[in-house]
SEFIZA-3560 file (N, C-alpha, C; in Angstrom, 3 decimals):
REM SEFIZA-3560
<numar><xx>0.822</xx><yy>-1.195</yy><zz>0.000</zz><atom>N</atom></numar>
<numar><xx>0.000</xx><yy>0.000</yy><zz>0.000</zz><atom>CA</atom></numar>
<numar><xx>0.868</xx><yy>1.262</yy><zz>0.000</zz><atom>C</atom></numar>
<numar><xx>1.694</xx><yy>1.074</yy><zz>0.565</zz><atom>N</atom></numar>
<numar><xx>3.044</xx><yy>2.566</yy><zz>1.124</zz><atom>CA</atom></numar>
<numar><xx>3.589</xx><yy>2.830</yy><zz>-0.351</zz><atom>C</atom></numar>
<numar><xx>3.946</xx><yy>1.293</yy><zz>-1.261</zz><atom>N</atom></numar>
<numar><xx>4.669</xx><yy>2.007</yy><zz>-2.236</zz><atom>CA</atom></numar>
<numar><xx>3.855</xx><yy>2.039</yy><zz>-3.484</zz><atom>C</atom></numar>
<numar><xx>2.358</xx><yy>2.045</yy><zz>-3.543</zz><atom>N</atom></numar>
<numar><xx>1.454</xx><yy>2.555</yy><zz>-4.520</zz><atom>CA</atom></numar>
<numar><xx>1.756</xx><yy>3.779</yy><zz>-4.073</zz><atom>C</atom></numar>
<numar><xx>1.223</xx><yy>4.627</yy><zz>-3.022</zz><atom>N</atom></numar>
<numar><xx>1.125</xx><yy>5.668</yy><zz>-2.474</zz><atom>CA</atom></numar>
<numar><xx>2.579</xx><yy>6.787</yy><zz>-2.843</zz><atom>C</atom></numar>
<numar><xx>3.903</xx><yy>6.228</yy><zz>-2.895</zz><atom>N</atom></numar>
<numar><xx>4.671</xx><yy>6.764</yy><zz>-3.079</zz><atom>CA</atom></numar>
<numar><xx>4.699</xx><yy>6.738</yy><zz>-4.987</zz><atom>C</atom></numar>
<numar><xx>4.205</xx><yy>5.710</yy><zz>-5.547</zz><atom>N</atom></numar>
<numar><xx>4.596</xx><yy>5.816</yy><zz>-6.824</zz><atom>CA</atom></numar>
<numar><xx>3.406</xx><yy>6.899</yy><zz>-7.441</zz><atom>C</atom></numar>
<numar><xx>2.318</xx><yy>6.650</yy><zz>-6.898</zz><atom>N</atom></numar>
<numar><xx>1.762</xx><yy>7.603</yy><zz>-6.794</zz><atom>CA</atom></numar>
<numar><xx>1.765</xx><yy>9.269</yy><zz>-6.855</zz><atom>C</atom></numar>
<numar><xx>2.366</xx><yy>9.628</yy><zz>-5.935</zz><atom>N</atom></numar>
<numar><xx>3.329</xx><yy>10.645</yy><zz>-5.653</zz><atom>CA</atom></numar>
<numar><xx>3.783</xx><yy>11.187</yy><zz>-6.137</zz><atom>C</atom></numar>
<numar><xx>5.041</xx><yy>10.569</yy><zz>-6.939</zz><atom>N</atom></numar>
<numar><xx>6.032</xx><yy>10.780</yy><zz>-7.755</zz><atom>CA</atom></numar>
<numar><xx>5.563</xx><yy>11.089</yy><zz>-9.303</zz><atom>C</atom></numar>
<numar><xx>4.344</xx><yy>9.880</yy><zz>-9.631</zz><atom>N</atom></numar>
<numar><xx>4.234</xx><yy>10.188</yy><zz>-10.949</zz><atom>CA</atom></numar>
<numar><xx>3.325</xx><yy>11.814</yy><zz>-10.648</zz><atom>C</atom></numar>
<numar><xx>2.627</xx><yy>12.245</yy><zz>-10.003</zz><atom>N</atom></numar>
<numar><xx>2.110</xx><yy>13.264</yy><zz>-9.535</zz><atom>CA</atom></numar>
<numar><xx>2.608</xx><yy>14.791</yy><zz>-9.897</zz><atom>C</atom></numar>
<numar><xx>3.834</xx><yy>14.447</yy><zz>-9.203</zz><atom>N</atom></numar>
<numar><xx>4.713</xx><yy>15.571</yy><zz>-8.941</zz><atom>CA</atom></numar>
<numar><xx>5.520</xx><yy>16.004</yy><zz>-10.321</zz><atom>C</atom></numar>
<numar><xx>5.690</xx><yy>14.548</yy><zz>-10.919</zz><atom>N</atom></numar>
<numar><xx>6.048</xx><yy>14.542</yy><zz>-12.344</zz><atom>CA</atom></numar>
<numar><xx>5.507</xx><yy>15.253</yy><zz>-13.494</zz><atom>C</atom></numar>
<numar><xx>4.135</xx><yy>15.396</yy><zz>-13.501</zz><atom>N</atom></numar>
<numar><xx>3.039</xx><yy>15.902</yy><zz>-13.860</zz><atom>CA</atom></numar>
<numar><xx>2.709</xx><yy>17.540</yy><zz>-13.543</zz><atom>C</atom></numar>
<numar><xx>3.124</xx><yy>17.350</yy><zz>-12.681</zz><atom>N</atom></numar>
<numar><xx>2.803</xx><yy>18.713</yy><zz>-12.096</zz><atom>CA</atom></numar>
<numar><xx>3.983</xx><yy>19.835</yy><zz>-12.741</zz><atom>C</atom></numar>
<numar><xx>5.287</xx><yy>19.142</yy><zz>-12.269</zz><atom>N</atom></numar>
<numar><xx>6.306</xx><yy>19.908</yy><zz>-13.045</zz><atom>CA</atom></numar>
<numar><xx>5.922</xx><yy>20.097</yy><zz>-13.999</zz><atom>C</atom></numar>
<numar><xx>5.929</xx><yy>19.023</yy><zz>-14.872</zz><atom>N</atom></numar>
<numar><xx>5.887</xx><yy>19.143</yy><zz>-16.492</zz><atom>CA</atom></numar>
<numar><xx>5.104</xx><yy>20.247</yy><zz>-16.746</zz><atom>C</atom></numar>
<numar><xx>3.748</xx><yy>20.441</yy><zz>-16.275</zz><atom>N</atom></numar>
<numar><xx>2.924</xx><yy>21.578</yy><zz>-16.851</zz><atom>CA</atom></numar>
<numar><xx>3.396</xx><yy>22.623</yy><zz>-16.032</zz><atom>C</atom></numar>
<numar><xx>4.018</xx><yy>23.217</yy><zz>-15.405</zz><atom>N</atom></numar>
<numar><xx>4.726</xx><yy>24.291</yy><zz>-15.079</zz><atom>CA</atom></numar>
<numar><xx>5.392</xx><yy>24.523</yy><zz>-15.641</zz><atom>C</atom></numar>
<numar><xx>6.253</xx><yy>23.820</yy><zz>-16.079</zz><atom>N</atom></numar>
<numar><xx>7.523</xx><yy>23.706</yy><zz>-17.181</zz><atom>CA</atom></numar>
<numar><xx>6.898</xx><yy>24.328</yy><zz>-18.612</zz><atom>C</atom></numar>
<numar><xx>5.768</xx><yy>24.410</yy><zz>-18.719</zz><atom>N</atom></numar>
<numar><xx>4.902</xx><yy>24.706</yy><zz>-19.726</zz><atom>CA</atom></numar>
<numar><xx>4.665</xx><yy>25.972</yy><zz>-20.228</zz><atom>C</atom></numar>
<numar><xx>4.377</xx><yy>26.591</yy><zz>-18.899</zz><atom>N</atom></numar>
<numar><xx>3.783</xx><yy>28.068</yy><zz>-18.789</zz><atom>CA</atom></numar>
<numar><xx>5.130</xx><yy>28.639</yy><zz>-19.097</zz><atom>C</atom></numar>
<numar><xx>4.821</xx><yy>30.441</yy><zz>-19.817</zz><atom>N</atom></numar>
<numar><xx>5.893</xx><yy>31.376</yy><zz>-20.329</zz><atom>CA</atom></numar>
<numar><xx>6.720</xx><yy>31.721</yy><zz>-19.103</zz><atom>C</atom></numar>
<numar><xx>7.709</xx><yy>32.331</yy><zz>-19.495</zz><atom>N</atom></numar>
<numar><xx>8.593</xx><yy>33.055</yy><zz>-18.394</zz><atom>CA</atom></numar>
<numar><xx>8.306</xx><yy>34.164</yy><zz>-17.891</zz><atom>C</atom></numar>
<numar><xx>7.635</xx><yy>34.717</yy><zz>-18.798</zz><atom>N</atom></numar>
<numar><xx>6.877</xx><yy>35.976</yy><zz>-18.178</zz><atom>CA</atom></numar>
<numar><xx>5.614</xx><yy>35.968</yy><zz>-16.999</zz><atom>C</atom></numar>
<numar><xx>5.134</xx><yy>34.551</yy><zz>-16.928</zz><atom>N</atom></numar>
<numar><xx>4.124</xx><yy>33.778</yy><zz>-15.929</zz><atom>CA</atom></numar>
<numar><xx>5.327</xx><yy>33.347</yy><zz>-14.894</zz><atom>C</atom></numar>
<numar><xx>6.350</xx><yy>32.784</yy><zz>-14.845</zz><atom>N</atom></numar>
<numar><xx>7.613</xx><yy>32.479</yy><zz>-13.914</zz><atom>CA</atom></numar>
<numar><xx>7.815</xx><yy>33.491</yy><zz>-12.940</zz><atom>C</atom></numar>
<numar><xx>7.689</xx><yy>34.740</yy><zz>-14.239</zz><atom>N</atom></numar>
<numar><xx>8.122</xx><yy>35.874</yy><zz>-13.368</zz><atom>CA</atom></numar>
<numar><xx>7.348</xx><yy>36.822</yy><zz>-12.755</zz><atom>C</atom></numar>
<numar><xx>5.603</xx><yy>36.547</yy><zz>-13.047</zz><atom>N</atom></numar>
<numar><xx>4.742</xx><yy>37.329</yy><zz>-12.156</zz><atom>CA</atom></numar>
<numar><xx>4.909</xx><yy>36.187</yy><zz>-11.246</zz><atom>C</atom></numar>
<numar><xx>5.017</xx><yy>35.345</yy><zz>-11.173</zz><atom>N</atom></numar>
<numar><xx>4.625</xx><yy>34.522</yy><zz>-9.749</zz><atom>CA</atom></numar>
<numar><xx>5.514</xx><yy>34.610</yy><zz>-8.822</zz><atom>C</atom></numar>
<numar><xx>7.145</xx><yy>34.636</yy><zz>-9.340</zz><atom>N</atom></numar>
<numar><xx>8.127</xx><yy>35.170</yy><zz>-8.103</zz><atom>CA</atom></numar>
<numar><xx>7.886</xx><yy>36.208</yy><zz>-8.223</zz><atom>C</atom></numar>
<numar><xx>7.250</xx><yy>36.833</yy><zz>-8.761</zz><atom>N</atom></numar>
<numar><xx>7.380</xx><yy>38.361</yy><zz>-8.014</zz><atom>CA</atom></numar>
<numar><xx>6.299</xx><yy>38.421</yy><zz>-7.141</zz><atom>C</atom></numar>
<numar><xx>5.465</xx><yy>37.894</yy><zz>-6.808</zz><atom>N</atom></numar>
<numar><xx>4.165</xx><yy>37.617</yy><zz>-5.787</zz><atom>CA</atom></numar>
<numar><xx>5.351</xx><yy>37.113</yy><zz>-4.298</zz><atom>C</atom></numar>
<numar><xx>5.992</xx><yy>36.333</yy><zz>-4.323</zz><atom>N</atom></numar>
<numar><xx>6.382</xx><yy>35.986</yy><zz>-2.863</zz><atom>CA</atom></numar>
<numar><xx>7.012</xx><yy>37.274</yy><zz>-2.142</zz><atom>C</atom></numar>
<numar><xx>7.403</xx><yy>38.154</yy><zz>-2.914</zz><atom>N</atom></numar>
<numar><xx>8.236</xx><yy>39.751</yy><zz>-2.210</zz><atom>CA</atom></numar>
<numar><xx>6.961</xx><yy>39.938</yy><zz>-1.452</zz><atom>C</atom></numar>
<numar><xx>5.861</xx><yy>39.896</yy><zz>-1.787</zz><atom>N</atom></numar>
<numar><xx>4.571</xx><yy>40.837</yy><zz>-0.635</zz><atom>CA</atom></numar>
<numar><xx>4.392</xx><yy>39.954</yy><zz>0.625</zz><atom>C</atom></numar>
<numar><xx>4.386</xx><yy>38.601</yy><zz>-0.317</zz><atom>N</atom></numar>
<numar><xx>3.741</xx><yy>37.473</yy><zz>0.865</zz><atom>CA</atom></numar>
<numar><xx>5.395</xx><yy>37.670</yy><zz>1.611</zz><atom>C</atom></numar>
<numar><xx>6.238</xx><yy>37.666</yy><zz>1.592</zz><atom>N</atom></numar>
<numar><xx>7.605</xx><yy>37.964</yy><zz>2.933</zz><atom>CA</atom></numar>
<numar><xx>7.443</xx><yy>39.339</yy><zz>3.450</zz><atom>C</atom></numar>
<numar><xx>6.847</xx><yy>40.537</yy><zz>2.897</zz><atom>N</atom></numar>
<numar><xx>6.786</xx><yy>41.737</yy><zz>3.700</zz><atom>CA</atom></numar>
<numar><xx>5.099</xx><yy>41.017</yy><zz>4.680</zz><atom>C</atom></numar>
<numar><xx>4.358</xx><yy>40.813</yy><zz>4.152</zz><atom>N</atom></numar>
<numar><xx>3.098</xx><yy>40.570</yy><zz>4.674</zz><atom>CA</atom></numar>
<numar><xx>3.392</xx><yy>39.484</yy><zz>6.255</zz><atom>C</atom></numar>
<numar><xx>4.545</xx><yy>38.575</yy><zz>5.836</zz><atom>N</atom></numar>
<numar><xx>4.698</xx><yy>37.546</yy><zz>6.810</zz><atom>CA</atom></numar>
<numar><xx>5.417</xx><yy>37.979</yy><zz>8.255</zz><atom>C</atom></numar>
<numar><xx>6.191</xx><yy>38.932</yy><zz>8.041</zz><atom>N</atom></numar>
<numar><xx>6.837</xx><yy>39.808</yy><zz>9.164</zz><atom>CA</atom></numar>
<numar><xx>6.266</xx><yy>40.792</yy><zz>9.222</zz><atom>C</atom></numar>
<numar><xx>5.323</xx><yy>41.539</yy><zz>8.500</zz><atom>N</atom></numar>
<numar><xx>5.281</xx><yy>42.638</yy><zz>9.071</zz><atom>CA</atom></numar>
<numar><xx>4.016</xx><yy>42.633</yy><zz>9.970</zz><atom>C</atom></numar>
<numar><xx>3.135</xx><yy>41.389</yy><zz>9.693</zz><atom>N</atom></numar>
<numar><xx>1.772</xx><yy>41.029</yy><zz>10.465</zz><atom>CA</atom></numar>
<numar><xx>2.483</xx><yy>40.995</yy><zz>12.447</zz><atom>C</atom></numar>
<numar><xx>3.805</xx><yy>40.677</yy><zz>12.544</zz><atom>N</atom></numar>
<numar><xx>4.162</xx><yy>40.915</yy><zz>13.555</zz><atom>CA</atom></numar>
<numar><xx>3.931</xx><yy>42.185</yy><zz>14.841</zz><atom>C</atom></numar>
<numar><xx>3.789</xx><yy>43.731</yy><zz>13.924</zz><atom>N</atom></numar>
<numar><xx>3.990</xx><yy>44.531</yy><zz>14.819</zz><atom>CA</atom></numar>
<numar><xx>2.097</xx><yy>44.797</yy><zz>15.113</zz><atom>C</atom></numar>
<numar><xx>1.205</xx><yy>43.851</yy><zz>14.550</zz><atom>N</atom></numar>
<numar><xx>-0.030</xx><yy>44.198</yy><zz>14.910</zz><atom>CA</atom></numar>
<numar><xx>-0.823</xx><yy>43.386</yy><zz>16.237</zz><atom>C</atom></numar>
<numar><xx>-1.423</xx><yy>44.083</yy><zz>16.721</zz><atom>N</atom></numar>
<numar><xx>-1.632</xx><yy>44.046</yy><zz>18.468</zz><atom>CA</atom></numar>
<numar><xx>-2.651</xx><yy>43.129</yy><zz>18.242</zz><atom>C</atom></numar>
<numar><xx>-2.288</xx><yy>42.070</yy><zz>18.027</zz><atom>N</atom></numar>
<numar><xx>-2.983</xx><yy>40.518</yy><zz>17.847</zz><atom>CA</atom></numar>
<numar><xx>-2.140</xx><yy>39.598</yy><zz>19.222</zz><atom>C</atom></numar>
<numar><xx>-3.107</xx><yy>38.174</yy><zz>19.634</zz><atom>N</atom></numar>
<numar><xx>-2.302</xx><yy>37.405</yy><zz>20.250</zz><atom>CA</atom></numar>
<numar><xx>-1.047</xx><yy>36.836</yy><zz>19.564</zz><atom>C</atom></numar>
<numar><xx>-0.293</xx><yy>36.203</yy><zz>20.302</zz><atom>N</atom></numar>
<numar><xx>0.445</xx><yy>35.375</yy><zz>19.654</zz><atom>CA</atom></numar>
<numar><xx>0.456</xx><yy>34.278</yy><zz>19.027</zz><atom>C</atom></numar>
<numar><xx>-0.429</xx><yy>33.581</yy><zz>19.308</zz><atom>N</atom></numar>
<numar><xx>-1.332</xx><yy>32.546</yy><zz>18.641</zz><atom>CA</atom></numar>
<numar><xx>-1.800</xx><yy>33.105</yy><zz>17.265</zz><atom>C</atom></numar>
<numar><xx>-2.346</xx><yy>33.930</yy><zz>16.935</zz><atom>N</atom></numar>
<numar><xx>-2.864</xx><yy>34.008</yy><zz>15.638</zz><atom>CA</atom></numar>
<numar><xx>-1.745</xx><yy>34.695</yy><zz>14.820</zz><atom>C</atom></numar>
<numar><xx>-0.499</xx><yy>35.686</yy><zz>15.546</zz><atom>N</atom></numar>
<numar><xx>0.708</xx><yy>36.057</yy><zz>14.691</zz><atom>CA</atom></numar>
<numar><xx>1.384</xx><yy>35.083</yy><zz>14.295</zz><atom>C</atom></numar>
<numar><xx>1.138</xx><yy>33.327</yy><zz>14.965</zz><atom>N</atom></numar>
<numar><xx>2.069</xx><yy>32.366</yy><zz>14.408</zz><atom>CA</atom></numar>
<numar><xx>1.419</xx><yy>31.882</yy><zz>13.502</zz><atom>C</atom></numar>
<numar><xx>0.376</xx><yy>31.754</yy><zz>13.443</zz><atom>N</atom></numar>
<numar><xx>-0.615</xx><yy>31.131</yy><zz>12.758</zz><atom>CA</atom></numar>
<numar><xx>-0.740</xx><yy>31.808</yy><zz>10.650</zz><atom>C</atom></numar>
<numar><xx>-0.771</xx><yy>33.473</yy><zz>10.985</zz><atom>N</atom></numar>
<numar><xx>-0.850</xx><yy>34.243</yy><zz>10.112</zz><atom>CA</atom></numar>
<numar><xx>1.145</xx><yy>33.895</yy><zz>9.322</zz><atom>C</atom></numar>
<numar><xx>1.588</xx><yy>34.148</yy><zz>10.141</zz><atom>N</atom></numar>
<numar><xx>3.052</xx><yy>34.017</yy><zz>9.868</zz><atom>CA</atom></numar>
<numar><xx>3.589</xx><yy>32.683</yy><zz>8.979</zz><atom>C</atom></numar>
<numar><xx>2.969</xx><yy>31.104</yy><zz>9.952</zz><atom>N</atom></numar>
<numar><xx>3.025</xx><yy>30.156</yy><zz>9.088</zz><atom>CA</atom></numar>
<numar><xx>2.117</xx><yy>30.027</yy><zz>7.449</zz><atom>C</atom></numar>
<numar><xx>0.975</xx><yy>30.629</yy><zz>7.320</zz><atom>N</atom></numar>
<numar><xx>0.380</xx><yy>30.708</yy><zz>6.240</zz><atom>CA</atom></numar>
<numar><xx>0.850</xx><yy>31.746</yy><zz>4.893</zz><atom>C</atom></numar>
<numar><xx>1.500</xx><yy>33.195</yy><zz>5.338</zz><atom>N</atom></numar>
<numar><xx>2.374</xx><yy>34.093</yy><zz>4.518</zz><atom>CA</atom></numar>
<numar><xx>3.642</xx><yy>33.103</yy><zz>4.261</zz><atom>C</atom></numar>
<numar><xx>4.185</xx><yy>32.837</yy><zz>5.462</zz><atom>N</atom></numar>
<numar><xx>5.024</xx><yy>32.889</yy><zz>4.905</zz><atom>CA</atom></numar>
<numar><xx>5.665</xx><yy>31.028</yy><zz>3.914</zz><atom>C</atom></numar>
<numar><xx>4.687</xx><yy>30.545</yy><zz>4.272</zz><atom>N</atom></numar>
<numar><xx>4.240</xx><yy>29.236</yy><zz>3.292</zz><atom>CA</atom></numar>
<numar><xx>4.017</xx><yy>29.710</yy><zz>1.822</zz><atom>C</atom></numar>
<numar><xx>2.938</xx><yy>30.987</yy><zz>2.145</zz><atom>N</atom></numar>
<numar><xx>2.997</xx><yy>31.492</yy><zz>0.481</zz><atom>CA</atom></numar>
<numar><xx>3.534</xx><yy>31.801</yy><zz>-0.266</zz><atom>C</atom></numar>
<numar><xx>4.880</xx><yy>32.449</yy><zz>0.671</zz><atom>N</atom></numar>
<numar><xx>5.701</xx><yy>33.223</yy><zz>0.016</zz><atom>CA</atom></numar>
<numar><xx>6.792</xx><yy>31.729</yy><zz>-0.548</zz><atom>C</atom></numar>
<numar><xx>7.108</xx><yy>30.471</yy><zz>0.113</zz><atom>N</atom></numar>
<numar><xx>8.158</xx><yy>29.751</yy><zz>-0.270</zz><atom>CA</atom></numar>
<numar><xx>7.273</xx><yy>29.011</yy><zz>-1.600</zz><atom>C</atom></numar>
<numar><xx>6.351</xx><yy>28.673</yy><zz>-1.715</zz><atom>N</atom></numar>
<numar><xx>5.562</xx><yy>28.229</yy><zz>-2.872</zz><atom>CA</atom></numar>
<numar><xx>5.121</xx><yy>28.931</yy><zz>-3.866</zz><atom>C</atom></numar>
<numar><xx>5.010</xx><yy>30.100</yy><zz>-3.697</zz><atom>N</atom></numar>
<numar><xx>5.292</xx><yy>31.137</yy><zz>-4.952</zz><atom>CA</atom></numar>
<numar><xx>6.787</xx><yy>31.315</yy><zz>-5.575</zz><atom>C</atom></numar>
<numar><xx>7.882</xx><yy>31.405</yy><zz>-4.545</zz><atom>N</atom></numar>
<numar><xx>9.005</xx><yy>31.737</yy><zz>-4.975</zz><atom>CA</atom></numar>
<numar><xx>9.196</xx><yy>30.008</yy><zz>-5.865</zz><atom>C</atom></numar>
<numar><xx>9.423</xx><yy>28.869</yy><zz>-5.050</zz><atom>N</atom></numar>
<numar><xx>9.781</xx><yy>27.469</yy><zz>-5.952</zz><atom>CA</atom></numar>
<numar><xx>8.906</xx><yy>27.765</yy><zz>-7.095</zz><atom>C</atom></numar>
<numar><xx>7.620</xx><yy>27.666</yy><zz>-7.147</zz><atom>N</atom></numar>
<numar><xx>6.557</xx><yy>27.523</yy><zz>-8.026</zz><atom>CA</atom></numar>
<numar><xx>7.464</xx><yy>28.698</yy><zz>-9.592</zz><atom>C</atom></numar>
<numar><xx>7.775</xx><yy>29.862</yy><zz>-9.006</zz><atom>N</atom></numar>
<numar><xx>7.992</xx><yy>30.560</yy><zz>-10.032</zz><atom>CA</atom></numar>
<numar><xx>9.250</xx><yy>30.528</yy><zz>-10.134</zz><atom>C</atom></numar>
<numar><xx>10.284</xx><yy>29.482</yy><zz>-9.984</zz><atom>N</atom></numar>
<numar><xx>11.492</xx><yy>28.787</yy><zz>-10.191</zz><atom>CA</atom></numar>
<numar><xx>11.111</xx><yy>28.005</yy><zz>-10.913</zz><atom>C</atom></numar>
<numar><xx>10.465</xx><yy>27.008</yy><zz>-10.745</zz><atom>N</atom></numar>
<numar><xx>10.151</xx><yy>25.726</yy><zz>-11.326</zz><atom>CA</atom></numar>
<numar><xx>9.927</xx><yy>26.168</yy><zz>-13.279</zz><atom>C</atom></numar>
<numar><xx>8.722</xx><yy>27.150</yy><zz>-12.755</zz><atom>N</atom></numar>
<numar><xx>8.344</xx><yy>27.550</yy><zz>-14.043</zz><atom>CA</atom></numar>
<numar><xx>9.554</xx><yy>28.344</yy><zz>-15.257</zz><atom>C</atom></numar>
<numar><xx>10.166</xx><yy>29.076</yy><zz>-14.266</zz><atom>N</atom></numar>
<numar><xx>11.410</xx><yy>30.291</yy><zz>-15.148</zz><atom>CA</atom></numar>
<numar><xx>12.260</xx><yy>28.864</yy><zz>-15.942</zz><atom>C</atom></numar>
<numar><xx>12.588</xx><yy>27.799</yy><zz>-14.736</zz><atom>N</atom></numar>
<numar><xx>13.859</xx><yy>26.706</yy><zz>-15.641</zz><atom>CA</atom></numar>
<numar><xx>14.747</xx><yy>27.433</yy><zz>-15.340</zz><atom>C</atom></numar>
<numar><xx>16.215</xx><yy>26.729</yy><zz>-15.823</zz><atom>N</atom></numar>
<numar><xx>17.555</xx><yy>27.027</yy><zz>-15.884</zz><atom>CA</atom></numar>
<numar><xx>17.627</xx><yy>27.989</yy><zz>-16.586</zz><atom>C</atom></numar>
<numar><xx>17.426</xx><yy>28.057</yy><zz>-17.845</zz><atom>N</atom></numar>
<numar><xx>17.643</xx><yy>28.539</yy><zz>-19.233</zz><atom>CA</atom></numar>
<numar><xx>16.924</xx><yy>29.587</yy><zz>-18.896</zz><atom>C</atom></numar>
<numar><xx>15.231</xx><yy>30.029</yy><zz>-18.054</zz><atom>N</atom></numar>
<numar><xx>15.130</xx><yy>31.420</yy><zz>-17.937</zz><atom>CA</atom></numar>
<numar><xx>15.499</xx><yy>31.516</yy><zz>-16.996</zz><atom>C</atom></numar>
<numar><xx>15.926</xx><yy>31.439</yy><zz>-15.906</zz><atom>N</atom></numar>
<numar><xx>16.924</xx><yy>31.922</yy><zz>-15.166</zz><atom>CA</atom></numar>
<numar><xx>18.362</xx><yy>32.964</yy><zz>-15.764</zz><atom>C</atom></numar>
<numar><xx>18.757</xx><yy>32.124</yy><zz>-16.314</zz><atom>N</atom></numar>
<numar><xx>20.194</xx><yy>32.564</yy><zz>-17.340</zz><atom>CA</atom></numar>
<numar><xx>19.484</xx><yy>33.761</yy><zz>-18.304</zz><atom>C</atom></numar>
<numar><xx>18.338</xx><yy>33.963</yy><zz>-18.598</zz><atom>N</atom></numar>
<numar><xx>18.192</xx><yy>34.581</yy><zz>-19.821</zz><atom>CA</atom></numar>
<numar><xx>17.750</xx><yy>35.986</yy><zz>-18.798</zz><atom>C</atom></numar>
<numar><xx>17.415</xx><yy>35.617</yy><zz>-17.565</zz><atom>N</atom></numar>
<numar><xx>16.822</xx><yy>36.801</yy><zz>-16.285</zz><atom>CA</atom></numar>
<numar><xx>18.787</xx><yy>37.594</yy><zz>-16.155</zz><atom>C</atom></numar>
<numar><xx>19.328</xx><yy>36.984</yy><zz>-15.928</zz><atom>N</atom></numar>
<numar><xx>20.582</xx><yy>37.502</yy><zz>-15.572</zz><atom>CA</atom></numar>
<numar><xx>21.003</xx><yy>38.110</yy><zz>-16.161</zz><atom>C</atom></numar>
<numar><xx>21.051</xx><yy>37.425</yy><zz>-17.464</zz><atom>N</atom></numar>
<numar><xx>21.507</xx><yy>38.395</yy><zz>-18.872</zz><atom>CA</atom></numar>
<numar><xx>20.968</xx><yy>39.737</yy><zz>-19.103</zz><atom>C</atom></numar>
<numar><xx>19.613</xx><yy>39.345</yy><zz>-18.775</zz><atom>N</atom></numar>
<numar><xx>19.141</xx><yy>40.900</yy><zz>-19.136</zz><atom>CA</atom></numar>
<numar><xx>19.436</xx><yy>41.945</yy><zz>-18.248</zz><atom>C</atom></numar>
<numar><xx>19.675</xx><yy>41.569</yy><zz>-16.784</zz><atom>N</atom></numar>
<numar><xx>20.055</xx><yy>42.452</yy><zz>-15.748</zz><atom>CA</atom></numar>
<numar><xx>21.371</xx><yy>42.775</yy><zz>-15.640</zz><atom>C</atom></numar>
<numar><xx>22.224</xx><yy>42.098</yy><zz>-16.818</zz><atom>N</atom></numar>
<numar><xx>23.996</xx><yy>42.721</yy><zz>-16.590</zz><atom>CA</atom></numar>
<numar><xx>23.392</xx><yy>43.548</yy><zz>-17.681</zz><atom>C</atom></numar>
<numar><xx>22.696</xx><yy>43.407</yy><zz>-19.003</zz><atom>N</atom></numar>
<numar><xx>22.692</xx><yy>44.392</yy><zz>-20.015</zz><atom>CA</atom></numar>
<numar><xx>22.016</xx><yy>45.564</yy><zz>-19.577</zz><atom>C</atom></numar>
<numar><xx>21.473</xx><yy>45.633</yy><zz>-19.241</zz><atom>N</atom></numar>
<numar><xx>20.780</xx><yy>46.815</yy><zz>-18.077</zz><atom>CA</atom></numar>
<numar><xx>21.747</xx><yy>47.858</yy><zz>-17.750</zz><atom>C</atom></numar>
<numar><xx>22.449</xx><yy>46.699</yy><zz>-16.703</zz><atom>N</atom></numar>
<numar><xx>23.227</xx><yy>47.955</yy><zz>-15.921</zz><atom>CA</atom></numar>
<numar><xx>24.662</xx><yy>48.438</yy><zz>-16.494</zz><atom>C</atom></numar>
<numar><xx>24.804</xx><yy>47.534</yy><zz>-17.605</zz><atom>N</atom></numar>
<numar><xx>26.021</xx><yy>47.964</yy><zz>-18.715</zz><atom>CA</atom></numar>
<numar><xx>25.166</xx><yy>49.090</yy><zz>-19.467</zz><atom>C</atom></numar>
<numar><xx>24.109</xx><yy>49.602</yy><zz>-19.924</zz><atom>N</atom></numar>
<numar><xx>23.774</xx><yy>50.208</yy><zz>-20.943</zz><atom>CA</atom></numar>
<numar><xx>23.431</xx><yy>51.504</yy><zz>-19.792</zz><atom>C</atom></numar>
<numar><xx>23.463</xx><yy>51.620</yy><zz>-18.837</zz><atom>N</atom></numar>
<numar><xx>23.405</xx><yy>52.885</yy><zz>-17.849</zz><atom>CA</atom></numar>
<numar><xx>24.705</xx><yy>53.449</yy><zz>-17.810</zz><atom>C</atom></numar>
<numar><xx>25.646</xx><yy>52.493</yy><zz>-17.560</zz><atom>N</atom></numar>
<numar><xx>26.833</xx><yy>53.132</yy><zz>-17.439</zz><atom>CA</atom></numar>
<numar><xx>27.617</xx><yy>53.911</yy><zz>-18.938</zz><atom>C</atom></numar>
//
């Protein structure tokens, strides 16, 4: 039963990549850019005059969002847009200077 459940899983996750792997880079890159709010949102829910119980609570849920937006919009960018993100940010700051 354990290793249906794991093969399971796997082919799952397999699947899941793949169609991420799918979507444009320009979708890669609205979605990491979504985890910057969910990390200001996850600390900054701190300085509000709530118990502590619900600041951990709020804290584990931001800031969950924020690590599954950031992978999620890794997953999607790939290596190759990754490399093609960099590139454009040295040509950038070469064409200022």
């Amino acid at each position: 039963m354990i290793k249906r459940i794991k093969e399971y899983t796997k082919k799952l996750s397999s699947r899941v990549v793949a169609y991420l792997k799918r979507l444009s880079p320009k979708t890669g890159m609205i979605i990491l850019s979504l985890c910057i709010p969910f990390y200001i949102i996850s600390f900054a829910q701190m300085a509000l005059p709530i118990s502590a119980s619900v600041k951990g609570v709020l804290w584990f849920v931001f800031f969950g969002l924020a690590k599954t937006t950031q992978y999620t919009g890794l997953t999607i960018l790939g290596v190759s847009g990754i490399k093609n993100l960099k590139n454009y940010i040295r040509e950038r700051k070469n064409c200022k200077k």
